[in-house]
C-alpha positions in Angstrom: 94.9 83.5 91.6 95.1 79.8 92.0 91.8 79.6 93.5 90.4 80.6 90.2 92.6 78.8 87.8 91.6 75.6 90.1 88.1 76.7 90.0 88.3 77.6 86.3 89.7 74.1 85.5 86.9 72.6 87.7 84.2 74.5 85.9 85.9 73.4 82.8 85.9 69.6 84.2 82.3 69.8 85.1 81.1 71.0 82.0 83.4 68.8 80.2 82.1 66.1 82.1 78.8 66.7 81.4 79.4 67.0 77.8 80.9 63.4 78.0 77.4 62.3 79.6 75.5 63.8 77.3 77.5 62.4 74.7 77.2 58.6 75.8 73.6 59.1 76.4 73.4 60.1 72.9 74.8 57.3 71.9 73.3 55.1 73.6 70.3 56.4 72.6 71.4 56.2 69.0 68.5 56.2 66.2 66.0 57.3 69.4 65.2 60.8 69.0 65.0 63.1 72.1 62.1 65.7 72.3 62.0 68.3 75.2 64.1 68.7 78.3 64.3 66.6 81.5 61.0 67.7 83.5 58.8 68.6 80.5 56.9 64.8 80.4 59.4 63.2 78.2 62.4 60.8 79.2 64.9 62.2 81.3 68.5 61.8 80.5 70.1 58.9 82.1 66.4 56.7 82.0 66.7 53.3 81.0 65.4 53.4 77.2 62.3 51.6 75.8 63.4 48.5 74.7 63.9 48.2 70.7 62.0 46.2 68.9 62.9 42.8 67.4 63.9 41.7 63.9 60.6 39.6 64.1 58.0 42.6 65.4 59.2 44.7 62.3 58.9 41.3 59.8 55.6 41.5 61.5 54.7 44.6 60.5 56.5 45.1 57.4 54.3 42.3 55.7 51.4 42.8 58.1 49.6 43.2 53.8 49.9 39.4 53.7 49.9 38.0 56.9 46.7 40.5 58.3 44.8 38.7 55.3 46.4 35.5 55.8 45.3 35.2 59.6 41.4 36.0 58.1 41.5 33.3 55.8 43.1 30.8 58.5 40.3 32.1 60.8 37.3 31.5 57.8 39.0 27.9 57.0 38.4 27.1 61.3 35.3 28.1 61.2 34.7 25.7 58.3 35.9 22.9 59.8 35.5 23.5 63.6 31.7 24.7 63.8 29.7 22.4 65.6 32.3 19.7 64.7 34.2 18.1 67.6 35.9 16.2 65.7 35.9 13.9 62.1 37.8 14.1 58.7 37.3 18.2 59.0 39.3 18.5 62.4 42.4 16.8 60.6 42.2 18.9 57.7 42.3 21.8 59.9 45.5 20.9 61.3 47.1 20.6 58.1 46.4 23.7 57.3 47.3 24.7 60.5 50.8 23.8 60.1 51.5 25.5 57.1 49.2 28.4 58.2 52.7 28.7 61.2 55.2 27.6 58.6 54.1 30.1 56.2 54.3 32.6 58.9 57.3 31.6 60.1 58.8 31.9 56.6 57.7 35.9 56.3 59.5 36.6 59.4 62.7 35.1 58.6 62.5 32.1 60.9 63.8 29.1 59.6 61.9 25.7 60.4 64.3 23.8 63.0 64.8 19.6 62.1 63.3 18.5 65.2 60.5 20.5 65.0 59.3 17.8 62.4 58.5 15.7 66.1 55.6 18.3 67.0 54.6 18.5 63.2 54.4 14.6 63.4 52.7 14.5 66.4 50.1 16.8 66.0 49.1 15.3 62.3 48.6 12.2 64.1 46.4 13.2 67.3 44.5 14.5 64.3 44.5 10.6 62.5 43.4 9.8 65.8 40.5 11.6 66.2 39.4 11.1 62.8 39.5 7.0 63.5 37.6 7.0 67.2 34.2 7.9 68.3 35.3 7.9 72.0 34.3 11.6 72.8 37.3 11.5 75.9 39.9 10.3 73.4 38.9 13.1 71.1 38.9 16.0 74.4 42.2 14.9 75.2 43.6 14.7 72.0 42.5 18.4 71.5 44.0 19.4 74.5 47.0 17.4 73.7 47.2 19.2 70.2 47.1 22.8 72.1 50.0 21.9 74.2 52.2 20.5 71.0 51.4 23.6 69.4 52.4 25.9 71.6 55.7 24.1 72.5 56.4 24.0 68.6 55.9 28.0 68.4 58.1 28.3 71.5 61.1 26.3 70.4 61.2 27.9 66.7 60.9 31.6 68.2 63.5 30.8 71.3 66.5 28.9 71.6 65.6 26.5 74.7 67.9 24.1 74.9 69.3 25.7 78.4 65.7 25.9 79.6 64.6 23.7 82.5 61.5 21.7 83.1 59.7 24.4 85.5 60.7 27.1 82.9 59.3 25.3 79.7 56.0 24.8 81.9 55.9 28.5 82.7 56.5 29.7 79.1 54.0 27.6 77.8 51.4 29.3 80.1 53.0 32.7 79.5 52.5 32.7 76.0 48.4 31.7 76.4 47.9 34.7 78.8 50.7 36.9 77.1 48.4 37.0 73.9 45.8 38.4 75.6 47.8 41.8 75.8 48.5 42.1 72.2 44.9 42.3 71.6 45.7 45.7 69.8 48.4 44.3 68.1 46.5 44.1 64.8 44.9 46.8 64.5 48.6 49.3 65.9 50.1 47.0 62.8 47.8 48.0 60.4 48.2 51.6 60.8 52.0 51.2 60.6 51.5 49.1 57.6 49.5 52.1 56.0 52.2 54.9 56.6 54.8 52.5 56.0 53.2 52.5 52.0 54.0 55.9 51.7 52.1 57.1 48.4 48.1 58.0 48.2 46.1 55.2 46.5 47.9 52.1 47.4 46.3 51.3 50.9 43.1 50.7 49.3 42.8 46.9 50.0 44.1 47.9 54.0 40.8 50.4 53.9 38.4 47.5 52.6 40.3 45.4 55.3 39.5 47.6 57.8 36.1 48.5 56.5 35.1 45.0 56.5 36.7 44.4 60.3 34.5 47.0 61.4 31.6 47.2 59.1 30.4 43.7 59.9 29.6 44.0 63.5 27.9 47.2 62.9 25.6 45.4 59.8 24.7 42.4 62.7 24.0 45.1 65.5 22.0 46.6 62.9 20.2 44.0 61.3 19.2 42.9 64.9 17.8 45.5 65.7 15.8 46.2 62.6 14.4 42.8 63.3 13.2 43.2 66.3 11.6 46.0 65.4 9.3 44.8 62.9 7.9 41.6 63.0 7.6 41.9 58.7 10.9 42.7 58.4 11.8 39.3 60.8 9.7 37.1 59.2 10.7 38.2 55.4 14.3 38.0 57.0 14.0 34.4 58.7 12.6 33.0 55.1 15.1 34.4 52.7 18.3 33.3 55.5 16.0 29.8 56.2 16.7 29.2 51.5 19.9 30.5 51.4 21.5 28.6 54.5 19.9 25.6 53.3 17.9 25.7 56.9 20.6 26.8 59.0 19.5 29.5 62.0 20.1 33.2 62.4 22.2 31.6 65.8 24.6 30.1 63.3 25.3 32.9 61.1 26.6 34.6 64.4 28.1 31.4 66.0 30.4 31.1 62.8 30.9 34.8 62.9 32.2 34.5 66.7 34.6 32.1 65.9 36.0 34.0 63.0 37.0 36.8 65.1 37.8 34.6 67.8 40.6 32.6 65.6 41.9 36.2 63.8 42.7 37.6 67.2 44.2 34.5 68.6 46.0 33.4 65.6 47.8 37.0 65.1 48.1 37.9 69.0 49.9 34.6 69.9 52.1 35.2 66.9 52.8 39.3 67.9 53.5 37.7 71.9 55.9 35.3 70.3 57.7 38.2 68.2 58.4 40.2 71.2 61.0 37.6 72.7 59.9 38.3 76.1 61.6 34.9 77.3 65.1 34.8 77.8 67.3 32.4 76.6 70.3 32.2 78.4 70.8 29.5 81.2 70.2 31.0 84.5 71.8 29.5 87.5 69.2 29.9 90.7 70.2 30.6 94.0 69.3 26.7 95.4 69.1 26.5 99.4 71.3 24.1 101.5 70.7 21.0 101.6 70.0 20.5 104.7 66.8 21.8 104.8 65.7 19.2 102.0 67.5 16.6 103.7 65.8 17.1 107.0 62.4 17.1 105.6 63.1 14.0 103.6 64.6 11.8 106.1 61.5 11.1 107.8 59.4 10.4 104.5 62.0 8.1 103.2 62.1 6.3 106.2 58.4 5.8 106.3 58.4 4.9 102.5 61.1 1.9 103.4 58.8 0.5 105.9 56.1 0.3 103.5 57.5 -0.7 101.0 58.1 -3.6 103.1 55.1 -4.1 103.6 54.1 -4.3 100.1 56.6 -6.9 99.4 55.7 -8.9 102.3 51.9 -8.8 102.3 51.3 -8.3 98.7 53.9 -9.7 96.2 54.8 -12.4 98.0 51.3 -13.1 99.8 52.5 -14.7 103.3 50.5 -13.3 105.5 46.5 -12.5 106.2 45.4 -9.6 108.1 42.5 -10.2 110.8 39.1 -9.1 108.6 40.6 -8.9 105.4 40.9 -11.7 102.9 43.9 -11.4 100.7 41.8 -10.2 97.6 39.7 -7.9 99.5 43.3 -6.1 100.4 44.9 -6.5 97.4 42.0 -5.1 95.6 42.2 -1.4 98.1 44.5 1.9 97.8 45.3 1.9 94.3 43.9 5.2 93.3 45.8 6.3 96.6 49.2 5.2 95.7 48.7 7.0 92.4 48.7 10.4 93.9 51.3 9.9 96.5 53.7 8.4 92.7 52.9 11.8 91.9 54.1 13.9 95.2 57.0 11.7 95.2 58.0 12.6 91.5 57.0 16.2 92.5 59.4 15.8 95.5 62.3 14.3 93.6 61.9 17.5 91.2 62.1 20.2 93.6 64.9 18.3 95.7 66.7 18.1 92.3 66.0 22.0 91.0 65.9 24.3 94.4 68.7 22.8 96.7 72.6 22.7 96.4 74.4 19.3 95.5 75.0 16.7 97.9 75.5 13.5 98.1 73.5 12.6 101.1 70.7 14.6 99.1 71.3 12.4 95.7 71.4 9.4 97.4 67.8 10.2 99.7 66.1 11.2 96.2 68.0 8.1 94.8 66.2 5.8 97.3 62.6 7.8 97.4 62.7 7.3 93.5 63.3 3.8 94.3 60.2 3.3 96.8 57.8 4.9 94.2 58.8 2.2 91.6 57.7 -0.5 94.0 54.3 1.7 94.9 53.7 2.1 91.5 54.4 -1.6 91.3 51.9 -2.1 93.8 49.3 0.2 92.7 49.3 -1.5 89.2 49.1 -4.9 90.9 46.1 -3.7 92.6 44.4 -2.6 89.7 45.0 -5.5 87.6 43.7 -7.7 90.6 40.1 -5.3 90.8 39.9 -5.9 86.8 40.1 -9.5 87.1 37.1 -9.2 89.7 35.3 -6.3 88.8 35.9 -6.1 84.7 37.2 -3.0 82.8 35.8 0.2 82.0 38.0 3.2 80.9 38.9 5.0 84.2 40.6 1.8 85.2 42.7 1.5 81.8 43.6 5.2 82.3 45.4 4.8 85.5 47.1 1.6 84.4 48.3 4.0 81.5 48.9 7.0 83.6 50.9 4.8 86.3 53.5 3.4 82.9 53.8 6.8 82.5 55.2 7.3 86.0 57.4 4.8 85.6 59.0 6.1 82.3 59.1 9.7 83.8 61.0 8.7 86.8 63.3 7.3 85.1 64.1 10.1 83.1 64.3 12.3 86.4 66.6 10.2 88.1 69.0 10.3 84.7 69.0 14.2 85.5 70.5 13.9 89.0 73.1 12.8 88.0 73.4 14.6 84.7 72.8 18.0 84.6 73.3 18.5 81.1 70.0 15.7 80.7 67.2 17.4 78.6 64.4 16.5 81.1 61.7 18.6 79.5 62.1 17.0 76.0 62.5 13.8 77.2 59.1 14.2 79.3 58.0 15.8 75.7 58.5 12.7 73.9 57.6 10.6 76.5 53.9 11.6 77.4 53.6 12.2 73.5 54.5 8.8 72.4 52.0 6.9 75.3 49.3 9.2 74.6 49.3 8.4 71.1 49.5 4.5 71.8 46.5 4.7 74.3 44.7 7.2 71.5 45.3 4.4 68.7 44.3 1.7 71.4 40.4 2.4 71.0 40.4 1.6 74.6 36.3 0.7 74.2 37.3 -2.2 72.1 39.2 -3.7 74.7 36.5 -2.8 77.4 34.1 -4.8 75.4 35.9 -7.6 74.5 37.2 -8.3 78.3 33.8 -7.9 79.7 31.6 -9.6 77.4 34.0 -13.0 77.5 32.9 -12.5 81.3 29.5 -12.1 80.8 28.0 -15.2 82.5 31.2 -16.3 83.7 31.9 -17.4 87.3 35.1 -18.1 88.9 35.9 -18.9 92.7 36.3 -16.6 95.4 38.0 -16.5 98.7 34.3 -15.0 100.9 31.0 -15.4 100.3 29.9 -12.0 99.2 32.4 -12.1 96.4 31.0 -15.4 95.4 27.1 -13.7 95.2 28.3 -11.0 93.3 30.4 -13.5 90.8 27.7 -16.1 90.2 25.7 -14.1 87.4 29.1 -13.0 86.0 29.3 -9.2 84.0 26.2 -7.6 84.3 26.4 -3.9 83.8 24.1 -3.1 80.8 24.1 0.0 81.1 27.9 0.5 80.7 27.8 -1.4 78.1 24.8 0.4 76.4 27.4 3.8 76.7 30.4 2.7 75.0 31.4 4.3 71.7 31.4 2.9 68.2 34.8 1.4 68.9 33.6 -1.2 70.4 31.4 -2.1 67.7 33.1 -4.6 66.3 32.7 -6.6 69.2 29.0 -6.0 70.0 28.0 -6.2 66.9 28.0 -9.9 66.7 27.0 -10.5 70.1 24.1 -8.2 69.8 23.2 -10.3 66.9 23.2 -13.5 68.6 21.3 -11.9 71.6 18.6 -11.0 68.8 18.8 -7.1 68.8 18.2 -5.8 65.5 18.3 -2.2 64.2 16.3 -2.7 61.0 13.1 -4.0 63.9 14.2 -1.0 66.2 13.5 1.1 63.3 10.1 0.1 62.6 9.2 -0.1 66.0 10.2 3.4 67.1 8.5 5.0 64.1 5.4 3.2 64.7 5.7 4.0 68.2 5.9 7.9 66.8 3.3 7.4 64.5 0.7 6.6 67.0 1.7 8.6 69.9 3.6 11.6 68.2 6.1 11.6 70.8 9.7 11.2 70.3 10.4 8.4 72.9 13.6 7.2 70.8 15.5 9.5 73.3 14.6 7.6 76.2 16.0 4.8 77.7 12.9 3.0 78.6 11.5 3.0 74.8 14.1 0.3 73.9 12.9 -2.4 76.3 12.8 -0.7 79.6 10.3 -1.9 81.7 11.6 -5.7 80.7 14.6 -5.0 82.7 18.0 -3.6 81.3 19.2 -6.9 80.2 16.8 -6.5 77.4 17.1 -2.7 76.2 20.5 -1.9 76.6 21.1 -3.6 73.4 18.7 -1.7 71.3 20.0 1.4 73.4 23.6 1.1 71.9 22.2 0.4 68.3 20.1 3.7 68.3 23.0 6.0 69.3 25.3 4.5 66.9 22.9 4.6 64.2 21.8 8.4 65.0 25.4 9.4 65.1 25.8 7.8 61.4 23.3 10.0 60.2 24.1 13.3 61.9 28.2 13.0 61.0 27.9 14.6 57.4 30.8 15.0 55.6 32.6 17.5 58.2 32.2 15.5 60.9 32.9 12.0 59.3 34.2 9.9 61.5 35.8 6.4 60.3 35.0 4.3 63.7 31.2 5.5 63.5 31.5 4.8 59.9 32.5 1.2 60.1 30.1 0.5 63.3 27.2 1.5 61.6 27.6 -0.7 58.5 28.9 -3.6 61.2 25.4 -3.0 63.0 23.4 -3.1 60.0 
């Protein structure tokens, strides 16, 4: 009789208890309805659910009607000002409207612009001031690339909160978000739909159906029309004329080229912005399991003891010059190792990182990292005394300006890293943020061929002594290199300019010679190097080499790609 009370009250437990887990998986699975039974293909009880969707992914699709039409007109306005223009007026207009393309977006889905966001905002407007006042076509890549970067750093910290993140996490977000876009390439296409049953009555999705229509009606029409002209040679040549009027002689390949990059920007633009909406990232600080010390320590020990000892050297032998090494003269050594130095700056800071981020606190570990920071500031030292020693014998060109750059850089960075050791709460990536931002843009503004100019042709002819004779056969005709001179942009025009004048170049007689030289021979030997003087030695043609390219770049600009350095070289020229 007990048995079966006990029983009975056991059955009753069971059950009751698997009421109870019912019940808290209905709760927890509150506003997620349940189909089917555990088994049938659906999700069995006690299954982590799907994760909900954010506030922003249902901003997203609840005005998908504005922004779906707003990400087609951002796309049309990049193809306007992006196609077969690297840079000019157009490329800065495009970031403009850029910025409020993502603040307009921002504003539909309820995210409020943050006050030191206006640092990315500021910084991008300028790489595009930048661009739009050089010719130098590095200076414009890398402000580009630079411009990609701020962008997506500028998404990232108004869609996240990242103050706790760290240095490697920032750098692993950024590249998230590039690659995580490429999953959402449905993204627009699931939105609409949702946007259409979202509208509820018959007849007021009829702009969504053109939209759709005209997403995938045009590559159909192309496919088409392609194939219809290559099918009849009537049909292609009736085609070609009417295309060859109406584009005012711009090719079939264009049409298509623009096209490409329409769809191109629509995806990106909207995919990047549905990644962004999914807050994939997490935000909380997370404390990683660092490894002991030791093991950092005991790799260190050697290196730093091998960076003391030479940076001992460097004091000795280089700073202070007292001593001569058997075969070297002390210019010939000074002048050696600086493009090595550079990268071993760069393993150090790369050291000093990981020593800081993966290992537990020590002070024996502080104090190593303390003291290889230390020896890096004199190698940098050293490399930059190296390179400012070669200039001074072997001129400038822009590789050499770009690692005096890079190493100030270095030096500001490492700075900022060994702040962070001893402060954790130090903001490292923003302060790197700032940094690299706010040197880039001085070396942007710099017109760095200017300066190339100027330095080399004040030692043009110029002879100064040297410590061994092959230095002093190399020195006695001074700058020579024509042809690196011929190369540089039209920043450096207002310092050739004049000398080209005095050395009796003229652009006006280049102009009537090369179109005689057309008219008589039909051949278009203006893009050859020889035409210009050539077989009278380099000396002679590189002048009316550097004239030509300006000039043609004056004339092939046009009012996208106006560009204010090639604007005021040409009239300089003239």
């Amino acid at each position: 009789m007990n048995e079966n009370v006990n029983s009975g009250k056991a059955m009753d437990n069971g059950q009751s208890a698997g009421v109870q887990e019912q019940q808290v998986y209905v709760l927890q699975n509150a506003g997620q309805p349940i189909y089917g039974q555990p088994g049938q293909g659906q999700q069995a009880y006690g299954q982590p659910c799907p994760k909900p969707q954010t506030k922003q992914t249902e901003n997203l699709k609840k005005h998908f009607g504005i922004l779906g039409p707003a990400c087609v007109l951002y796309s049309c306005f990049y193809a306007l000002c992006m196609y077969k223009n690297g840079g000019g007026i157009a490329y800065s207009f495009f970031l403009a409207g850029s910025l409020w393309f993502y603040c307009f977006c921002l504003k539909k889905l309820e995210i409020s612009l943050k006050k030191d966001s206006v640092f990315y905002i500021v910084s991008i407007l300028l790489l595009g001031l930048s661009t739009f006042c050089t010719a130098d076509e590095r200076i414009i890549a890398m402000n580009r690339a630079g411009v990609w970067v701020l962008t997506i750093s500028f998404l990232l910290h108004q869609f996240y909160k990242d103050r706790n993140w760290t240095f490697g996490r920032y750098v692993g977000y950024v590249i998230a978000a590039v690659f995580g876009s490429l999953g959402e390439i449905a993204r627009p296409f699931l939105d609409l739909a949702a946007h259409r049953r979202s509208r509820g009555k018959k007849g007021r999705g009829i702009a969504i159906y053109v939209f759709t229509g005209i997403i995938l009606g045009i590559p159909l029409f192309c496919v088409i029309w392609l194939l219809l002209m290559s099918a009849d040679t009537i049909f292609y040549n009736i085609t070609y004329d009417i295309t060859e009027k109406l584009l005012m002689g711009t090719g079939l390949e264009d049409c298509f080229g623009v096209l490409f990059m329409i769809i191109f920007m629509f995806f990106l633009a909207y995919c990047i912005m549905a990644y962004l909406c999914k807050k994939t990232f997490s935000e909380e600080y997370r404390e990683r399991k660092r490894t002991e010390a030791v093991l950092a320590i005991t790799i260190l020990a050697p290196v730093m003891v091998l960076y003391l000892v030479f940076c001992g050297i460097q004091i000795v032998f280089l700073f202070l010059g007292k001593m001569t090494l058997d075969g070297y003269t002390y210019a010939e050594y000074a002048r050696s190792g600086f493009f090595q130095l550079l990268v071993v700056c760069i393993i150090n800071l790369i050291l000093v990182l990981a020593g800081h981020a993966y290992f537990k606190e020590s002070k024996a570990l502080k104090g190593m990292l303390t003291v290889v920071s230390a020896c890096t500031y004199i190698m940098i030292a050293s490399s930059a005394y190296r390179m400012i020693l070669y200039i001074q014998h072997y001129y400038l060109t822009f590789l050499r300006i770009f690692v005096l750059w890079a190493l100030v850089v270095l030096f500001i960075l490492l700075t900022g890293v060994i702040i962070s050791i001893y402060k954790k709460s130090f903001p490292l990536f923003r302060y790197s943020m700032v940094v690299v931002t706010l040197c880039y843009l001085a070396l942007s503004f710099s017109h760095p061929d200017y300066w190339i100019a100027k330095w080399n042709l004040a030692n043009m002819g110029h002879f100064s002594e040297s410590d061994f004779e092959e230095e002093r056969a190399y020195r006695t005709a001074g700058y020579n290199d024509y042809r690196y001179l011929a190369g540089l942009s039209a920043d450096a025009a207002p310092v050739l300019a004049e000398f080209l004048k005095e050395e009796g170049f003229s652009l006006e007689e280049l102009e009537e010679a090369v179109a005689q030289e057309l008219e008589s021979t039909g051949k278009e030997f203006f893009s050859r190097y020889e035409v210009f003087g050539g077989s009278k030695g380099e000396e002679k043609s590189w002048g009316n080499y550097y004239l030509w390219n300006l000039s043609e770049a004056y004339k092939s600009m046009g009012i996208r790609g106006f560009n204010l350095s090639t604007f005021i070289g040409y009239r300089l020229i003239q």
